[in-house]
N, C-alpha and C positions, 0 to 999 in steps of 0.2 A: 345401833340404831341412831339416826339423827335426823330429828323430827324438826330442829330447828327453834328450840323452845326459850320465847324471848320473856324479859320483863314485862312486859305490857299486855302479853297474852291473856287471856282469859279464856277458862275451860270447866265442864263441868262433865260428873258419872253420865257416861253413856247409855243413850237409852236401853232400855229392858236389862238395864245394870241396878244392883240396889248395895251400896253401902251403909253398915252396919257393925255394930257392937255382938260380936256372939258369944253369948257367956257361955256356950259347950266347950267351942276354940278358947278360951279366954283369951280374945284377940279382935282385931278387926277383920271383917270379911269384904268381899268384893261378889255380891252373888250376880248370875244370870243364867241363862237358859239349860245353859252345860255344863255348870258344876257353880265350883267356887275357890275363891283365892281367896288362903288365909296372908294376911299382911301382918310383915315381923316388926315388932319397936316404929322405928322412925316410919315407914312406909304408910301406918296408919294414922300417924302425925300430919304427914304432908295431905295423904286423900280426906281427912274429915275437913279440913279447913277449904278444899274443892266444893265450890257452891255457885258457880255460873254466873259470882259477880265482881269476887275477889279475884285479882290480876296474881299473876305469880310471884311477880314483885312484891306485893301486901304480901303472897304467903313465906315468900323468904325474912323479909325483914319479920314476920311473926315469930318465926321460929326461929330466927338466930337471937331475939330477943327475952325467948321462953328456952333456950338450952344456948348459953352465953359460953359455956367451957368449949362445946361441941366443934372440933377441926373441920377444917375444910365445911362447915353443912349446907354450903351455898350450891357447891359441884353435887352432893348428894342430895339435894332436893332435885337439882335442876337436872339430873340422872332418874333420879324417883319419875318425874314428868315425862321424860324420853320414853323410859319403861312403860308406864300408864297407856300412854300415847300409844304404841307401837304395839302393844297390845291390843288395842281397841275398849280399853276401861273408862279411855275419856274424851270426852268429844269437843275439839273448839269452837269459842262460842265466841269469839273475835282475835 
C-alpha cells in the first residue's frame, strides 16, 4: 500500500468506526459495522493518539519520545498509517 502518508497530514477514525479499549481482548479494538480489529502492542499506540487534530508528525515525535529504545519507530508508525489508511480505519481530515 502507498497512500502517501506525510508529516503534516492529519487524520482521524473513520466514520461508523469506533475505537476503543476492550478488556475481553485485553487490547485495543477498532469496531464497525462488520466486525472488529484487534490492534497488537504498537498499533494501539499509534491509533489512540488519532484524534482529527494531531498531525502525524506530533504522533511520531510522541512516540519516539514515549518509547526512546524502539528501532526504526518512525517507518513503523508511518507503515501503521499506510495500513489504517488502506484499510479504510481512517479517514483524512487534511
Amino acid at each position: 500500500m502507498e497512500n502517501d502518508i506525510q508529516h503534516a497530514n492529519i487524520y482521524d477514525i473513520a466514520l461508523h468506526h469506533r475505537f476503543q479499549w476492550e478488556e475481553a481482548q485485553n487490547s485495543y479494538v477498532i469496531l464497525f459495522p462488520e466486525g472488529m480489529v484487534k490492534l497488537h502492542g504498537g498499533a494501539g499506540e499509534v491509533i489512540k493518539r488519532v484524534n482529527g487534530k494531531a498531525t502525524v508528525g506530533d504522533i511520531v515525535t510522541e512516540l519516539k519520545a514515549a518509547f526512546p529504545d524502539a528501532e526504526n519507530i518512525e517507518a513503523d508508525i508511518i507503515g501503521m498509517f499506510d495500513m489504517a489508511v488502506g484499510k479504510a480505519w481512517l479517514r483524512k481530515v487534511n
